[in-house]
C-alpha positions, 0 to 999 in steps of 0.5 A: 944262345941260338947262334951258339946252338947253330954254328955247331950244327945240330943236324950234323952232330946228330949224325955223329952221335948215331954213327957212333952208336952204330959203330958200337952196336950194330950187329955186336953180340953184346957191350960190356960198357955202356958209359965207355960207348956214352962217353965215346959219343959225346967226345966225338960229337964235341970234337967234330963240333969244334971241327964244324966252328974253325973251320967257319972262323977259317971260311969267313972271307970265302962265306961272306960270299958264298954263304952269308946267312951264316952266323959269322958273316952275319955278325952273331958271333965274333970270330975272336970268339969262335975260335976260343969256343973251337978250341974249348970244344977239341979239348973238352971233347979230346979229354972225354976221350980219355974216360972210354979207357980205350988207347985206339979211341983216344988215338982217333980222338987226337988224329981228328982234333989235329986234322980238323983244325989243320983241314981248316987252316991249310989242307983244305985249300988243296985239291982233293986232299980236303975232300978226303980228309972230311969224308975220313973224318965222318967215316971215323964215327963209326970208327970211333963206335967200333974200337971202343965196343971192339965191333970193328969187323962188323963196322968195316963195309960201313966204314968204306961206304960212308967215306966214299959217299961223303967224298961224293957230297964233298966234291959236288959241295965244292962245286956249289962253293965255287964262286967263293973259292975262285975269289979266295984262290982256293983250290978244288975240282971244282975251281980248277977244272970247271963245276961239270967235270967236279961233277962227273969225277964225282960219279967215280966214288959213287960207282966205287961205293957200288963195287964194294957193296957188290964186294963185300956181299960176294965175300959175305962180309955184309948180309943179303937183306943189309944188301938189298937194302942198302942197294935200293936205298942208296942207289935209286936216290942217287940216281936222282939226284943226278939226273937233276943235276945234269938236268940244269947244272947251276948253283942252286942245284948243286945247294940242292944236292948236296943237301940232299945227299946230307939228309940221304945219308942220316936217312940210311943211317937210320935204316941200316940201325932198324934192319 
């Protein structure tokens, strides 16, 4: 049962939870239907846990190199098996959808299950076209939050933010996964240009993240204290992050960064929740 509990990967799913949450709630005047917002929730962690299992049936031949302490490399689960559990997951959760009574929430529903099991199977194998698709994807949980509660003009700053910090995590993950990747002929920044320039392309969406925080506190669509916060908070960790990767650019240092920046952004989420 545990290998079941961890191809679905607990920590991100947490994350999805809060994100919707948050994208209900947050700074909303009130909600009308709690069960609607619950529903949205265990939809949205169900379709991106399918998301996370496909895409792991899809990785095997690159996994076996780069990551073979997973659990499909390792034999704990069969891939027969992991592709129905994907499947059992997109639907279930796609048909949960259907009871936030909410048509654009059910739209976001059926886009992602469509665009994670098609992200597996052949967008992420294109340049950059992966990348976005995965930082859409975990920017669509507050998405997903702020349809059903109708709190979307509060979520949007939120919104950008996350996908560009994703794109940052998923470029700088590319470069980690580079060995696999070059094996398998996948294509990325990272295999096509070399894993220092994969890098430093990522510091663009991590200097965009900045300027439409600088943006949006201009235009008064975010708070001076959510300003500040988010700005010390987000920069001065990753500034560090950085400075350790250019201090030694290998792969451990890339594995170390692009957990970090996975921990980073939960730790964000739940600062932003308390201010």
């Amino acid at each position: 049962m545990k290998q079941y509990l961890t191809i679905v990967r607990p920590l991100n799913c947490l994350f999805i939870a809060l994100a919707v949450l948050t994208g209900g709630l947050l700074n909303a005047a009130g909600i009308e239907d709690c069960i609607a917002l619950l529903f949205a929730v265990i939809a949205a962690v169900l379709i991106a846990a399918g998301g996370y299992v496909i895409n792991d049936f899809y990785d095997l031949p690159t996994d076996i190199i780069n990551k073979p302490h997973r659990i499909l490399p390792r034999g704990l689960i069969s891939p027969d098996r992991a592709y129905l559990l994907s499947m059992f997951l997109f639907v279930l959760g796609f048909s949960l959808s259907f009871f936030t009574a909410n048509l654009w929430a059910i739209i976001i529903a059926i886009v992602n299950s469509l665009l994670l099991y098609f992200y597996a199977k052949y967008f992420k194998r294109v340049i950059l076209l992966g990348n976005l698709i995965v930082s859409y994807s975990a920017a669509s949980a507050f998405l997903f939050g702020a349809v059903v509660c109708e709190n979307l003009s509060n979520m949007l700053p939120i919104i950008l933010f996350t996908f560009l910090y994703t794109l940052v995590r998923e470029i700088i993950k590319d470069a980690e996964d580079i060995n696999g990747d070059t094996r398998v002929g996948i294509k990325t920044l990272a295999t096509v240009f070399g894993i220092k320039k994969a890098v430093i392309f990522s510091l663009f969406p991590a200097m965009l993240l900045i300027a439409a925080l600088l943006g949006s506190f201009n235009y008064q669509l975010i708070s001076k204290p959510f300003f500040h916060t988010v700005l010390l908070a987000y920069t001065i960790p990753l500034i560090v992050i950085y400075l350790r990767l250019f201090t030694k650019l290998t792969i451990a240092k890339l594995m170390e960064a692009s957990l970090m920046i996975k921990l980073h952004m939960l730790l964000l989420l739940i600062v932003l929740i308390i201010i």
